[in-house]
N, C-alpha and C positions, 0 to 999 in steps of 0.2 A: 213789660220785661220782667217784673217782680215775679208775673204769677207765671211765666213761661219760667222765670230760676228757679222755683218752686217744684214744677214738671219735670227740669230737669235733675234736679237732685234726688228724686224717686225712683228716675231712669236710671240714675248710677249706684243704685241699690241692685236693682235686677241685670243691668248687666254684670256685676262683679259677682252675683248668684251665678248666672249661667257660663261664667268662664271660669267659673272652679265647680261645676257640673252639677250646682245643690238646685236638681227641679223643682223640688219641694219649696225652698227658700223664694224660688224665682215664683213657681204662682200664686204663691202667699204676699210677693209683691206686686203681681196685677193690682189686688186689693189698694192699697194707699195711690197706685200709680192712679187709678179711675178717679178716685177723690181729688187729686189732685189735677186732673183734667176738667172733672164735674165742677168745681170749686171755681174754676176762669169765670169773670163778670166781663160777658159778655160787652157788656154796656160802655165799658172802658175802651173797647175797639169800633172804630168807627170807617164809613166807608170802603176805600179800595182795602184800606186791613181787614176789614171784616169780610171782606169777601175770600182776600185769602185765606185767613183762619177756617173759613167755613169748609175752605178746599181741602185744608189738614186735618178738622175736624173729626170727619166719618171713618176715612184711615188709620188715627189713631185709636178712636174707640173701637172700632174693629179688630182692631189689633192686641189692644189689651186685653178685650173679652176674649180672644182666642188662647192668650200666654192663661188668662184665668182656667181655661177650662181643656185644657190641653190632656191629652193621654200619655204622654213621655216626651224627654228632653227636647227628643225632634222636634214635635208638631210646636212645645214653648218658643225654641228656635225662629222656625219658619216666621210663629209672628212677631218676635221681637225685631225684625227685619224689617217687617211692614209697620214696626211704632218706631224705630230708628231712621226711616227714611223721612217719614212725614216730619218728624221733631229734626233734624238736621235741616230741612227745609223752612220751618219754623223760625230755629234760631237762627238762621242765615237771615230768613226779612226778619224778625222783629228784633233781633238780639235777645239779651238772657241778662238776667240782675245777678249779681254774686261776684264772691272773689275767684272762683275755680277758675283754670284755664278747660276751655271746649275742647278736646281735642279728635276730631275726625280721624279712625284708623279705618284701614279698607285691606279685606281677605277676598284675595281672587279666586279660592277655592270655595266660599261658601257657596249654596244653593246649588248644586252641581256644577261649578264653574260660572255659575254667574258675577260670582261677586259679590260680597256684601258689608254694608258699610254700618258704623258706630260711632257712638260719643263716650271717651272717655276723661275723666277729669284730674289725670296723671302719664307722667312719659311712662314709657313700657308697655308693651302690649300685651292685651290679655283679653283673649278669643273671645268672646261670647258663641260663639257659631260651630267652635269646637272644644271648648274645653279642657280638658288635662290632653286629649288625643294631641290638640296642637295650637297650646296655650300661646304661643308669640308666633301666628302665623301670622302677616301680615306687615302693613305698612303706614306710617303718619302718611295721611293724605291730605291734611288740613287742620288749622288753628281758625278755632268761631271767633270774630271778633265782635265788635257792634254792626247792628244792623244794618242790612245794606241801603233800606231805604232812611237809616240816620243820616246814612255815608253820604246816600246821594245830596239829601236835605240841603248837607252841611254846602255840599257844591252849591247850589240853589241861591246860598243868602246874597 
């Protein structure tokens, strides 16, 4: 959970870049974002976790190396989508170390009407997916709590 609040507090660097439209800011934070992916010890997750991790894994790094090497806002965009989804999943099983609250906002305009969803670590919304065009589009969709496989544990004892 430390080193997943670690990941996330790099993620809330680059989303607050791309919802006040600084591309430049945003793929300058690919960089620390990867480190902070690279940096997970493995060794610490074991079994059916690590299988899930494994499943987030290639998504996320995927996704960062594409915010790193991106030609304009769009394409940074596009994959901060695909590291927002996998890291929402993420902290959903394993939870997240820190005092921030998680909070899931969801734009049903991004990606042509697809929809797309974010973590951020304050009320008020504020786009990543559009920017100053349409800073507070969207809606809370959800507060992360702890893990849900804590959750289940706890039922378990």
């Amino acid at each position: 959970q430390a080193q997943l609040g670690d990941l996330v507090s790099v993620y809330l660097d680059l989303q607050k870049a791309l919802s006040r439209d600084e591309f430049q800011q945003a793929k300058e934070g690919a960089i620390p974002l990867k480190a902070a992916l690279d940096s997970v010890n493995m060794s610490l997750v074991e079994g059916a976790a690590h299988m899930a991790w494994m499943k987030l894994l290639e998504p996320l790094k995927v996704g960062i190396n594409d915010i790193a090497l991106a030609s304009d806002v769009k394409q940074a965009r596009q994959a901060f989508g695909q590291v927002s989804n996998a890291l929402i999943t993420a902290v959903k099983q394993f939870g997240s170390s820190g005092d921030l609250p998680l909070l899931v906002y969801h734009c049903p305009m991004a990606f042509g009407g697809q929809g797309g969803d974010w973590i951020q670590s304050r009320e008020g919304i504020e786009n990543p997916y559009y920017g100053s065009a349409m800073f507070s589009c969207g809606s809370l969709k959800e507060t992360l709590g702890k893990a849900d496989a804590e959750v289940e544990a706890h039922r378990h004892e």
